[in-house]
Structure formats: structure tokens, C-alpha cells
C-alpha positions in Angstrom: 0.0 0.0 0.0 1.2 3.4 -1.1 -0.1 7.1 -0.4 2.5 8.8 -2.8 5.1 7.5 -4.9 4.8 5.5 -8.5 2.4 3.2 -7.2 -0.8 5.1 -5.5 -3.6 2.6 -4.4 -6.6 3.2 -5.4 -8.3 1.8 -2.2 -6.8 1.8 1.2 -7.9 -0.2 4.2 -6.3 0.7 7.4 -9.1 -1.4 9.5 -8.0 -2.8 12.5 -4.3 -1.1 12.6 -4.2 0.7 16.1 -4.3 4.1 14.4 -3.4 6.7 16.6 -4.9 10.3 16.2 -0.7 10.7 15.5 -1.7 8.3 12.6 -4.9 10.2 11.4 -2.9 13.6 10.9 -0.1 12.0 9.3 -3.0 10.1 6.7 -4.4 13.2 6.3 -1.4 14.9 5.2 -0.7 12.4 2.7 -3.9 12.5 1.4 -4.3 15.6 1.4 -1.8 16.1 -2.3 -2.9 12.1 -3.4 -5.1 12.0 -6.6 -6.2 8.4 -6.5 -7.0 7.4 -4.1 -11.3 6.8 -3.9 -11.4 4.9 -0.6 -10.1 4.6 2.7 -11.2 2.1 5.4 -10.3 3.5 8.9 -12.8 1.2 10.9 -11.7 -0.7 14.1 -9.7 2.1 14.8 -10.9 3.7 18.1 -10.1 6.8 16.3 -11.1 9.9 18.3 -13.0 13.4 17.6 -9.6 14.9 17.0 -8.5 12.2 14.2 -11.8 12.5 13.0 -10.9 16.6 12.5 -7.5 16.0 10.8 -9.7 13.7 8.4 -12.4 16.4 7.6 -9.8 18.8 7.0 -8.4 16.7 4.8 -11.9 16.0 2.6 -11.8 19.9 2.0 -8.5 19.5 0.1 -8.8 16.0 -1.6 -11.3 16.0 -4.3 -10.5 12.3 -5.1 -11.7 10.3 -2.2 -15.2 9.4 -2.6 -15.6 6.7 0.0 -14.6 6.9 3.8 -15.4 3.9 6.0 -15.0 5.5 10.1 -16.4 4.4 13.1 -15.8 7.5 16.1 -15.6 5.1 19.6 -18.1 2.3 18.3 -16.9 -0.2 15.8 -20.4 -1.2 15.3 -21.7 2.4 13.8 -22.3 2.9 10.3 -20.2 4.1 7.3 -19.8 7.6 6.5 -19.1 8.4 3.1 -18.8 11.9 1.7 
């Protein structure tokens, strides 16, 4: 799996990766410049409100990701896409 470099994924899945909110901004920065990426699975994550910021902040910049699979505290909740 790649975020930048010769070889961008189309689809990332990060599920079940102990993902930090440390993680979440650094995801988000690389997403932020990646053109093809169109999905990104974050579930399982425990992510918190503040990951979940670095993420939205990202969506205003990235125009290519279509599909965004998060659960905030509840790994049972649904997807949100954008």
C-alpha cells in the first residue's frame, strides 16, 4: 500500500491497525496532495473526535476520495461516506 510514490492505491484499508490520532494527521497529510486514491477504510480504529478533525480537513482539500469507512468510539456504527 502506497499514499504517494509511483504506485498510488486506489483503495486503502487501514481497519483494524491501532491508528493513533498521530496516525490520522499523518493520513491526512498524505492525502491531502494524493489523486487516487477513492477509498479509505479506517474502521476498528478507536479513532477519536480529534482524528476525525485531521480527516475532515483533509476532505476539504482531496477532491478524489469518494468513499470513507469510520467508526468515532463504536466499531459497530455505520459508514460515512462523503
Amino acid at each position: 500500500m502506497k499514499l504517494k510514490g509511483t504506485e498510488p492505491a486506489e483503495s486503502i484499508d487501514l481497519s483494524m491497525s491501532s491508528l493513533t490520532v498521530l496516525s490520522a494527521a499523518i493520513i491526512a497529510g498524505l492525502l491531502g496532495s494524493n489523486a487516487a486514491t477513492k477509498s479509505l477504510n479506517l474502521r476498528l480504529n478507536q479513532l477519536d473526535a480529534e482524528a476525525a478533525k485531521h480527516l475532515a480537513d483533509m476532505l476539504t482539500v482531496n477532491k478524489t476520495l469518494t468513499s470513507v469507512r469510520y467508526a468515532l468510539h463504536n466499531p459497530f456504527s455505520t459508514v460515512s461516506s462523503r
